[in-house]
N, C-alpha and C positions, 0 to 999 in steps of 0.2 A: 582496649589495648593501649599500655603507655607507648610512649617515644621510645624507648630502650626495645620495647617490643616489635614496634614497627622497624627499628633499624634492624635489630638483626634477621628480622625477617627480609627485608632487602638486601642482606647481607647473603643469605643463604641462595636467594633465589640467584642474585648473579654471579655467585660461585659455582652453582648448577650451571647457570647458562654458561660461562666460561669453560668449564669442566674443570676447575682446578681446585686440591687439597687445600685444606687448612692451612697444610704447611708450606706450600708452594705462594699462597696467599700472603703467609708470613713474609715469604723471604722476598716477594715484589714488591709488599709492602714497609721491607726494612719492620718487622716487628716481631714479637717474638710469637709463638704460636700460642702459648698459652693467651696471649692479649688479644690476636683473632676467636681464638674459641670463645673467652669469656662475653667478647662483643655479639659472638654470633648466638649466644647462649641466653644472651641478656643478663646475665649473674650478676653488672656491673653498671653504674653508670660509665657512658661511654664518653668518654671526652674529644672534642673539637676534633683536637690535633690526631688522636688515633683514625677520626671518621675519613678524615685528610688524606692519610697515609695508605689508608686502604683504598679510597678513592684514586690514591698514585697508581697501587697495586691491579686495579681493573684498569688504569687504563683511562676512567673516566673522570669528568668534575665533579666539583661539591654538588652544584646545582644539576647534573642528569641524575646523582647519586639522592637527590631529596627530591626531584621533578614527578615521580609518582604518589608522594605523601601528598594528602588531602590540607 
């Protein structure tokens, strides 16, 4: 599994665990949904500053947001 892969898989799991949409994700995150999807999809390399924004959007830091990668 690459890096793109394991994000959006940390991606998915804490928007389960939150229970919040794509879209709802989007808009805590200031981004637009299609850039949530593509990250949570993996389709894209995913840059810094979106990992950032979505980490705004949970609530949590970079590092709780990478703290389960190996």
């Amino acid at each position: 599994m690459d890096i793109n892969e394991k994000i959006a898989q940390r991606i998915k799991q804490l928007r389960a665990d939150k229970g919040l949409t794509a879209e709802k994700l989007a808009w805590y995150s200031e981004l637009s949904k299609s850039c949530v999807t593509y990250a949570e999809k993996a389709q894209r390399d995913v840059k810094m500053s979106t990992i950032e924004s979505i980490c705004k959007g949970f609530g949590i830091s970079v590092a709780e947001f990478f703290s389960v990668f190996e």
